[in-house]
C-alpha positions in Angstrom: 17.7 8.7 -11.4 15.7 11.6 -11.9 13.4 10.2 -14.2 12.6 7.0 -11.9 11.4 9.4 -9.3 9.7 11.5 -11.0 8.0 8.5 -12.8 6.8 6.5 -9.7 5.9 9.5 -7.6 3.5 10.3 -10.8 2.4 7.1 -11.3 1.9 7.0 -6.9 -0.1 10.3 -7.5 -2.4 8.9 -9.7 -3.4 5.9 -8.2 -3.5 7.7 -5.2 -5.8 10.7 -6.7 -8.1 7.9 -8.5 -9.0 5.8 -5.5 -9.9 8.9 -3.9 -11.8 10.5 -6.5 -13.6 7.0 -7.1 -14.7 7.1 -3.3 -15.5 10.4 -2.8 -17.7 9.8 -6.3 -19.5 7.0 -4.3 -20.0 8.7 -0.9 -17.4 6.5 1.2 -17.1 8.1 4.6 -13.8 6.8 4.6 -12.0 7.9 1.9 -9.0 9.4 3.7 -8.6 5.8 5.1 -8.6 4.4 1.6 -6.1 6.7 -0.2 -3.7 7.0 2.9 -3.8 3.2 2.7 -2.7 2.8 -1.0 -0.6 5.8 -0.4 1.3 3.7 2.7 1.4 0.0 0.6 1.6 1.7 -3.0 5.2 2.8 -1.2 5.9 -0.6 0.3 5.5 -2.3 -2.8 8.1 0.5 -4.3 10.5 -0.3 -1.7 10.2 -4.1 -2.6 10.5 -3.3 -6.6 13.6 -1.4 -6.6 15.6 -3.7 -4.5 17.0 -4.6 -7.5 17.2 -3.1 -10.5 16.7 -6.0 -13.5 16.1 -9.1 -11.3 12.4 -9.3 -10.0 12.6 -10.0 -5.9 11.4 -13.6 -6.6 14.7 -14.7 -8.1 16.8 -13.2 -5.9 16.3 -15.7 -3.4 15.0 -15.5 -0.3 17.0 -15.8 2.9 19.2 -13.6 4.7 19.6 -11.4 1.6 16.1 -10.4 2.1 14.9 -10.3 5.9 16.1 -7.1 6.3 14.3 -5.6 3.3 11.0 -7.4 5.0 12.2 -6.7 8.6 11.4 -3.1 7.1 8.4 -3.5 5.2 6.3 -5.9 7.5 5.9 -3.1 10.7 4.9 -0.8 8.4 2.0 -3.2 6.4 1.2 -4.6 9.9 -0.2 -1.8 11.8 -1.5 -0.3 8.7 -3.9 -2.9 8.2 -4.5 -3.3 12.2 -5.7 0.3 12.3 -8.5 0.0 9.2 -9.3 -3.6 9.9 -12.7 -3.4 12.7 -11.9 -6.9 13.9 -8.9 -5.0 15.7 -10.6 -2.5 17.4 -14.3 -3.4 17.9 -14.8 -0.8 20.0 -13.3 2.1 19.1 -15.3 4.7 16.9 -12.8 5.1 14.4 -14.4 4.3 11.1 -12.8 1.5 9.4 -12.5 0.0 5.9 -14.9 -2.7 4.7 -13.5 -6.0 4.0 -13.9 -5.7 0.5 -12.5 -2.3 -0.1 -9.3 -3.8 1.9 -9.0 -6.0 -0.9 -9.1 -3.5 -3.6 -6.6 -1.4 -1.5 -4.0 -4.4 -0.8 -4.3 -5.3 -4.8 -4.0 -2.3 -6.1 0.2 -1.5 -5.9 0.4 -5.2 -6.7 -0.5 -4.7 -10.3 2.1 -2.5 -11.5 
C-alpha cells in the first residue's frame, strides 16, 4: 500500500514539477493555472485507475457500478475546466489557459 502511494504521489510530483518548469522556461503568465490543472485531473484520472486493481475501467462495464465513481469525478473536471476556459468568463480579468495548452493539460494524466 505504501509503495502505491508513494509511487503515484512521485510520479504526480513530477509531472506536476515538469509542466511547470516547462512554462515558467517559456514565460507563460499562467503557469499556476497550468500545473494546478494537471495537479486537479492528474488526481482524477488516479481516482479512475485504482477503481480496480487488475481490471482496466473499460471492462468493468459501465452502468450503475460506475455512476457513482463519475458522479464524483465529473464536478470536479467540470468547474475545473469552466474556470481556465475564457469562453466561460469573457469578462472577467482572470487570466486563462489557451486552447491549446488545455489540450496538453487534459492529455497529459491520460498517458500513464
Amino acid at each position: 500500500m505504501w509503495q502505491h502511494i508513494l509511487g503515484v504521489g512521485l510520479l504526480i510530483r513530477a509531472l506536476c514539477l515538469g509542466v511547470q518548469a516547462w512554462a515558467m522556461a517559456h514565460g507563460h503568465p499562467n503557469w499556476q493555472n497550468m500545473v494546478f490543472t494537471v495537479l486537479t485531473l492528474s488526481q482524477m484520472a488516479h481516482v479512475l485507475a485504482i477503481r480496480s486493481e487488475y481490471e482496466p475501467l473499460w471492462r468493468l462495464g459501465s452502468g450503475l457500478q460506475l455512476r457513482p465513481l463519475l458522479a464524483a469525478v465529473l464536478p470536479t473536471f467540470a468547474p475545473q475546466m469552466t474556470i481556465i476556459l475564457p469562453v466561460f468568463h469573457p469578462d472577467l480579468q482572470y487570466p486563462s489557459v489557451e486552447s491549446g495548452r488545455v489540450k496538453l493539460n487534459v492529455s497529459g494524466p491520460s498517458r500513464w
